[in-house]
N, C-alpha and C positions, 0 to 999 in steps of 0.2 A: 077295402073291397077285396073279396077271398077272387082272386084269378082264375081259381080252380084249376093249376096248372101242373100241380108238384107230382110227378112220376108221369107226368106224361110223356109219350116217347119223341124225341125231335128230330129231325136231320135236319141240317143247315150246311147248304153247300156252299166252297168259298169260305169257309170257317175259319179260319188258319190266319188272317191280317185282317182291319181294318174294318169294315160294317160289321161283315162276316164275325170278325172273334168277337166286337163289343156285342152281338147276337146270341152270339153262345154262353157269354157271361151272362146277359140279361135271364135269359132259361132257366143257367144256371140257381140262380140267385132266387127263381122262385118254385126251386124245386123241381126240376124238370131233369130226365134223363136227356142229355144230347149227345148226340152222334155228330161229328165233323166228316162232311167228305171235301175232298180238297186233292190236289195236286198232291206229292205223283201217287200216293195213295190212293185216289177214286180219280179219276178222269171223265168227266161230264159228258164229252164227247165221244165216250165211248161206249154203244147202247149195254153190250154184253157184262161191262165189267159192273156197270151200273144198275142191271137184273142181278149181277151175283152178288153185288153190298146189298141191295134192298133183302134180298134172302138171308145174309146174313146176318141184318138187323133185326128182322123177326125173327129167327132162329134165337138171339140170344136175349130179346127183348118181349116175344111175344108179340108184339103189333106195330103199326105205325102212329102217331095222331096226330101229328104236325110236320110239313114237308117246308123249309124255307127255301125256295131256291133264289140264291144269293149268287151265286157265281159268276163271274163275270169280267171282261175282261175288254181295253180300248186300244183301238190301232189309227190313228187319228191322220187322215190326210185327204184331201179335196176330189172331189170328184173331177175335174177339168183345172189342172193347173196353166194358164195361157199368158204369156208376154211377149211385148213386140211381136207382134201377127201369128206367134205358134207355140205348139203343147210343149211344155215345158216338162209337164209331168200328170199322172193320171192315177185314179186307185188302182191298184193294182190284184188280180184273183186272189193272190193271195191273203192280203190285205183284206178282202172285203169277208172271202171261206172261216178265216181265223176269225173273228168277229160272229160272223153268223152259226158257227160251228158249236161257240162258246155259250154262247147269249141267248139265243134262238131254239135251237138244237139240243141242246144241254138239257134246258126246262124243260121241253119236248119228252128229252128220255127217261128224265126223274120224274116229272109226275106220272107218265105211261107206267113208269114200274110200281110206283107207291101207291097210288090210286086204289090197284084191284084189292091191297092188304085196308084199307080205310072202310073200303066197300065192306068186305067180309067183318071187321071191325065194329061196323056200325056207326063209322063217319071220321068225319077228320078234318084239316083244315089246311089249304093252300096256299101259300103267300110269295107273292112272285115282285122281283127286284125289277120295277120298270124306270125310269125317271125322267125329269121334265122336257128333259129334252126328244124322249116319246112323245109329248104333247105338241112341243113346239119345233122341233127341229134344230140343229146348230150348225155352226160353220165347219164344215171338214171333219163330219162326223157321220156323213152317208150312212155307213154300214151300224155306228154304235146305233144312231136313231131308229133306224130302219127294226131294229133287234126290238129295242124299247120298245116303238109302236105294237110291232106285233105282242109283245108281253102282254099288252093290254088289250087284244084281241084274244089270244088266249084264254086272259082272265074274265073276259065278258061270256065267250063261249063256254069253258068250264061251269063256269056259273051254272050254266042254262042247263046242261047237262048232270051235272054232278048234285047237283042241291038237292035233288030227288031219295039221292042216298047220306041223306044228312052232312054233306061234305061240305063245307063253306071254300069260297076262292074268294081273294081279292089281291091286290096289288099294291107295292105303295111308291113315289115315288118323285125319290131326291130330289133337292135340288144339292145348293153349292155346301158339300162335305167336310172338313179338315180331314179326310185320314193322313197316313204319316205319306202316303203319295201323294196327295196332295200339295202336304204344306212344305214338300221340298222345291214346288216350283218357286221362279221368283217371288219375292214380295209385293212388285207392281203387280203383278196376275193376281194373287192372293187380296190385293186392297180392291182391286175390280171386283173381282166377285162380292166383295163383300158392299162393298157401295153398289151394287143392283139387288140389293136384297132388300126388301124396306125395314127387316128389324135391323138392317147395320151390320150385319156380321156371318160367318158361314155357322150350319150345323155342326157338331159334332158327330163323330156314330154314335153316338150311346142314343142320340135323337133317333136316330133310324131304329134303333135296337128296339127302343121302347113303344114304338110305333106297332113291330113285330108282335111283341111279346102283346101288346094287348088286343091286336086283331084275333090273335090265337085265342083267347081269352075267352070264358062266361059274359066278359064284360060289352063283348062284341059278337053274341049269340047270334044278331039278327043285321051285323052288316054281311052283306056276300054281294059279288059282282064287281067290286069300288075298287076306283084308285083314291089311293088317301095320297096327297099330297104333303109332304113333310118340307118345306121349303123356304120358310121364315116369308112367306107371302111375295114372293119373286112373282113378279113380274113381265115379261118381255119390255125393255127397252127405258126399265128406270134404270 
């Protein structure tokens, strides 16, 4: 199946470890120019600096055609921590800003910059890092989920908006991942996850990678709006 992918122009935010790089290799691999933004190089969170990469990716590229924003980042702790009759401990602004700054925000600014160059383009394609636990919620993850969800409110809205200028959106999103963050937690956490998955085992990125690579694709001309769940069939509560 021809991709129809090779020189087309990429960003891929968060590039630099873990979904992100196996993301860039996957592109890589089928001919694709890719651009990494990443820490301290591009900073998501910062609209200005992030108008001036996207200029300088069409400046030395001529266009955009593919925006993955991948970035992303978890600050993990309960919204009401309570024992013996009092707060123990609570999320804290900080806590919740960094998270929504990253996740929320970030997407917010890249796609606002890359968008208008797609447009002029003649189309392009959007693919936003949301995951399951946007669908379903988890424990002491307030702010990550809260990011996720909105991903996929984003992605529904784009859709509506943008499909007009041949721009496809859709979302995809994780479940339980190996990256090398991952698999330095314990190994009791790591045997959890994988026994609530029903294929037995976590993803790898390359699974997300590939996920990527062929939403962008010919192969996926006619998906837009979706979240693709990559998640070896997780379910809540096996």
């Amino acid at each position: 199946m021809d991709l129809n992918l090779k020189d087309k122009v990429v960003i891929v935010t968060g590039g630099a470890a873990g979904i992100g790089r196996a993301t860039v290799t996957a592109f890589e691999n089928e001919g694709a120019r890719v651009v990494v933004w990443d820490v301290p190089d591009v900073n998501v969170t910062q609209s200005e600096a992030i108008a001036a990469a996207t200029e300088k990716v069409v400046a030395e590229h001529g266009r955009i055609d593919v925006l993955v924003n991948n970035a992303g980042i978890v600050r993990d702790s309960q919204l009401v921590k309570w024992k013996d009759g009092a707060v123990l401990s609570t999320m804290d602004d900080a806590t919740f800003d960094a998270v929504i700054n990253v996740n929320l925000k970030g997407v917010f600014y890249c796609t606002r910059a890359v968008v208008p160059h797609m447009i002029r383009g003649g189309g392009g394609v959007v693919l936003n890092a949301s995951s399951i636990v946007g669908l379903y919620g988890n424990f002491g993850q307030t702010n990550y989920a809260a990011t996720k969800a909105g991903v996929i409110s984003f992605t529904q809205t784009w859709a509506r908006e943008l499909g007009r200028y041949n721009i496809r959106v859709n979302a995809v999103a994780p479940g339980f991942i190996a990256t090398e963050m991952v698999k330095a937690m314990p190994q009791k956490v790591l045997d959890g996850m994988a026994a609530r998955t029903p294929l037995g085992r976590m993803g790898e990125p390359a699974d997300i990678a590939n996920a990527y690579v062929w939403l962008a694709s010919d192969a996926a001309k006619f998906v837009h709006g979706t979240v693709l769940s990559v998640d070896g069939g997780l379910v809540m509560g096996t």
